[in-house]
Every structure is written in structure tokens, then in C-alpha cells.
N, C-alpha and C positions, 0 to 999 in steps of 0.2 A: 466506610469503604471509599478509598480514590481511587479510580483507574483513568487511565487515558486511553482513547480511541485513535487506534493509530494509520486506519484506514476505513474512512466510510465516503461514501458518495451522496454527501448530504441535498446536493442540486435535486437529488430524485426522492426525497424525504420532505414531508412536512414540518409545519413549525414545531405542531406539538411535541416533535421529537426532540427538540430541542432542548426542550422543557424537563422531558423525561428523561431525557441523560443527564442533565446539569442535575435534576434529583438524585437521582441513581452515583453522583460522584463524580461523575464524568468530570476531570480537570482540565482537557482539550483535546480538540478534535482535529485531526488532519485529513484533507480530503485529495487524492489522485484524481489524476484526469483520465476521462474515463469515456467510452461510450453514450451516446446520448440517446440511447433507444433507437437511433435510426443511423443511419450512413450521412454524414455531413457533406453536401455538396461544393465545397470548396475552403479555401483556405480565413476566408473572411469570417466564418461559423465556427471556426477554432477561435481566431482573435476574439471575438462576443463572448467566446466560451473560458479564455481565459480572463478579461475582464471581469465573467461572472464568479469568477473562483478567487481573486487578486481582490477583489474591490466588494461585491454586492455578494457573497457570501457571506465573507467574515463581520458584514453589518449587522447581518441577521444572526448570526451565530451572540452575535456580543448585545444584544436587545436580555440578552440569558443571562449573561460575565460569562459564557464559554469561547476563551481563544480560541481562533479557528488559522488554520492551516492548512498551505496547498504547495501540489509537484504540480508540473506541468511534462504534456509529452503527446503526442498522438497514440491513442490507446490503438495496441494488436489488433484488436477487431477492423478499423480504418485502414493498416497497415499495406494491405497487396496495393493500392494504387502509390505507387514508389513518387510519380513525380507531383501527385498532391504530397503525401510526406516528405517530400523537401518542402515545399512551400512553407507548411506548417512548420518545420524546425527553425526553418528561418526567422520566425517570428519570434520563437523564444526566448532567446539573450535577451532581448526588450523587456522580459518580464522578469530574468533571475535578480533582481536587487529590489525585489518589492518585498514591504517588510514581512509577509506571510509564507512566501516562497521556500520550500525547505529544498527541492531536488529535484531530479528527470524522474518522472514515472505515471502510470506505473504502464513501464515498458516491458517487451517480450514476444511472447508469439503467442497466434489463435490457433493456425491450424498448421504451425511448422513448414510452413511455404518457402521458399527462395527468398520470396520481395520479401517477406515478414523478419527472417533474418538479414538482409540487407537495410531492411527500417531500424533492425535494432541494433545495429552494428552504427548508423548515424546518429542515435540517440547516446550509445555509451561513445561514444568522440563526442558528443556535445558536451557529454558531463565531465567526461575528463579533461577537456580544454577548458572548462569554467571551474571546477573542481568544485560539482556537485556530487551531495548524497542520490544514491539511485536505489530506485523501490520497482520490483521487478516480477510481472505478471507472468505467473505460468499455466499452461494449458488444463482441459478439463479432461478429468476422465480417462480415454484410454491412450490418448495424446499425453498426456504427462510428464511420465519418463521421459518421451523421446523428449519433448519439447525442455524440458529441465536440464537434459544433456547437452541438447543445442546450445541453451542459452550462456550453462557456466563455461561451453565452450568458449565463446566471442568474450566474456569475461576474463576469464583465464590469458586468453589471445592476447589483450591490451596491457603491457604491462604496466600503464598508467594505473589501471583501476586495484584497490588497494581494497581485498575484499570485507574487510568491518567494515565500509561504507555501503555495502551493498545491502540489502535486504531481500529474498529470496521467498517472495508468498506464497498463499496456497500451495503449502507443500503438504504433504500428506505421507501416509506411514513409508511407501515407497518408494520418497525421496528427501525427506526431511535429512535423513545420512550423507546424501548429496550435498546440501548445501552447508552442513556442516563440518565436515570433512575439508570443503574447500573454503572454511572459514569466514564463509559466509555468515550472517544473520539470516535465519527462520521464520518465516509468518504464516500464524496457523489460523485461518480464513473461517468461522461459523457461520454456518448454514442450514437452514432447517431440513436441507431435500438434499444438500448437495456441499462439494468442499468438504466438511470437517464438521461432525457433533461436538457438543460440550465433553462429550464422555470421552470420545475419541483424540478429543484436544487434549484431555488431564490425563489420559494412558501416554501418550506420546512425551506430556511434561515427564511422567514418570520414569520413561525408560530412559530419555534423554537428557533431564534434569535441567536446570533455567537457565542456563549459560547460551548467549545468543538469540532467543525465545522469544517472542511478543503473540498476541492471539489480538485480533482484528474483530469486525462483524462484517463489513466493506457493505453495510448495506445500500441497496440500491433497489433498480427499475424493478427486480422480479421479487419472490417471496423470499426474504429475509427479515431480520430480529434487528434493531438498530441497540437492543440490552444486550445481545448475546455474550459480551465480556464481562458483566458482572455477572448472570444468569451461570456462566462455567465457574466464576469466582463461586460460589453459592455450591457448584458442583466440588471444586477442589476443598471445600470447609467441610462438606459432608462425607469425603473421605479419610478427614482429619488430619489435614494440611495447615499447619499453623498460620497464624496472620501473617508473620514476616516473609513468608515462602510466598504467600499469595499478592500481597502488596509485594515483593519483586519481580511477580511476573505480569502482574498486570497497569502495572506502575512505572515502578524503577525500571525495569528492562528496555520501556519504548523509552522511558525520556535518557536513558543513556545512550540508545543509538541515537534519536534524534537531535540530541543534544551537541552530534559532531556537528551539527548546522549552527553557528555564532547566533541566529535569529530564532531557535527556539529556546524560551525563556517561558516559565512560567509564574 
């Protein structure tokens, strides 16, 4: 089995994890900017934090041979203080030519605010003035909807952004139609408690079939599965999904969207 990881938060992951994805197949790993368990108090704790993602990640990732890969962007959760996320965006161009760099993200809303969509209205004009790929967090739970509406709004709204380049996560049975329709890419987020079961991810492959598709683990600070995509792999063969169906969607699917970025190579 190969699969690639097309969103984890490995800063909040041990090494062993490492390990156990490079066994598991894991051919590379891309990591969003993300939340750091706590509220960052200024602009200079984003700059640390994207050095740690640009530079002293991908060292430790490659101690394994697993490529490692990163967006950058002020994660939604930081988002309501508007004139720290200037600060932050400002700092970015500095970082879009570094060789690990794929795009802005993962941008969007937490709890569908004003500022949050005003943050995220300065991150998609960032990507579109640099003509980044954009990887795009949406809300939990009963926010959702709304917030997935919000977001292909301001989408839709720029007509720079050219939607295959977008990427549309944690969508779920609710709005996966959503970002398909508007020709989005789809990411189906596993979670042991929350987001998307393995089962739930291979019913949603089924109705909707692998066109546009990728399945994540995005693990991070809380309880999540850093396997979860080959563990669903494991779910889709027990349903009797042949290899090449399975290796396109946990494989070829991410490295064709991510491959609009000239810098990912594997």
C-alpha cells in the first residue's frame, strides 16, 4: 500500500509517528498551519512557527525519507483579532518560495464571525496575488453548513481563484455536494470522536465516487489516528474495492491536486 498524507499537523505528533507512517506507506506528508493549542500572542510566534514548519520539520520528517510539506496562513481559530492577522499575513510572501511551501492554508472560519470572514477574504487575495494552492478549514458541527456557505461565498466572489486549486476540508455528508458542485476539491478529515469515521468516509467515496476526493487524518493536539488513511484503505478492501480504485483515492487523488504546486515532487 502507498498513500500520502495530505493534511496532518505533525508539530503536535511524536517522532514515532513518523516511523509508523513511513511503514504504513506513507510517501509524503503535508502539514497546514494550524493552531498551537493556545492563542499566540503576537506576530513574532507565527514567524517561529513558520520557520518550524519551512525548516525544522521537514528535517525531522526526512531522519524517516518521508518528504514533508507545508501551507502557511493564520489558522481560523486566531482569526477574530483582525489587526494581529495583518501582521501575520504580512510575514508570508517571505516564506512562499521556500522549497516545502505548497499554498495558503488552512484558511476559513471557526465560528463564522465578521473578522473571521474578513481574515479570510485577506488570506484568498494573498493566494491569488501569488497564485497559490489554497487548503480551506471548515467549521465544526453545527456551524458547518453555514460556515461552508460563507466560505464558497468569498470564493466564488474573487474571480481570480480558479476553483481545482482550492481544496475544501472536513466536509461531511452535508456539504461535500457543496464543494463539488462548485468545483471544488473535497477533504474528508478522520477522526476517531469527530469530523468523519473511516466508514463514513468509504459511504461518501461511494455515492460520490473519486473525482476530486482526498481523505486526511489532520492529526493533531486532541485525540486523533495519525493511520487513519490507510486504516479506511483497509475499510475500502473489506468492502471489495479493488486496489486501483483504492490506490486513486488515497494516492493519486492528493498528488494530482497537489501537484498543481511545481514543488511537489515525489
Amino acid at each position: 500500500m502507498r498513500y500520502i498524507e495530505p493534511h496532518a499537523h505533525m508539530v503536535s505528533r511524536v517522532t514515532d509517528d513518523y516511523r509508523n507512517m513511513m511503514a504504513a506507506g506513507c510517501a509524503a506528508v503535508c502539514e497546514p498551519a494550524f493552531w498551537a493549542g493556545f492563542d499566540r500572542s503576537s506576530a513574532n510566534g507565527f514567524y517561529d512557527y513558520f520557520c518550524q514548519l519551512t525548516e525544522h520539520e521537514p528535517r525531522r520528517a526526512a531522519k524517516f525519507g518521508l518528504p514533508h510539506f507545508s501551507w502557511l496562513c493564520i489558522n481560523p481559530k486566531e482569526s477574530e483579532d483582525v489587526r494581529l492577522a495583518e501582521e501575520v499575513i504580512a510575514l508570508i510572501p517571505q516564506f512562499l518560495d521556500r522549497p516545502n511551501v505548497l499554498g495558503i492554508g488552512e484558511i476559513g472560519l471557526n465560528k463564522n464571525s465578521r473578522n473571521e470572514v474578513r481574515v479570510l477574504e485577506m488570506h484568498v487575495d494573498l493566494a491569488a496575488r501569488h497564485d497559490q494552492l489554497i487548503l480551506v478549514h471548515t467549521p465544526h458541527l453545527e456551524d458547518k453548513l453555514k460556515g461552508t456557505r460563507l466560505t464558497l461565498d468569498v470564493l466564488k466572489n474573487d474571480p481570480r481563484i480558479r476553483p481545482e486549486r482550492v481544496i475544501i476540508d472536513h466536509v461531511e455528508e452535508h456539504t461535500i455536494k457543496l464543494a463539488l458542485d462548485g468545483g471544488f476539491w473535497a477533504g474528508l478529515t478522520l477522526y476517531p470522536d469527530s469530523k468523519c469515521s473511516p466508514a463514513r468516509a468509504v459511504d461518501m467515496f461511494e455515492v460520490y465516487g473519486p473525482e476530486r476526493l482526498w481523505m486526511n487524518s489532520a492529526c493533531d493536539w486532541g485525540v486523533s489516528i495519525p493511520l487513519n488513511v490507510p486504516y479506511t484503505a483497509l475499510e475500502m478492501s473489506r468492502r471489495g474495492h479493488p486496489p486501483d480504485a483504492i490506490d486513486r483515492f488515497i494516492y493519486r487523488n492528493p498528488a494530482e491536486f497537489l501537484s498543481q504546486c511545481p514543488k511537489f515532487r515525489l
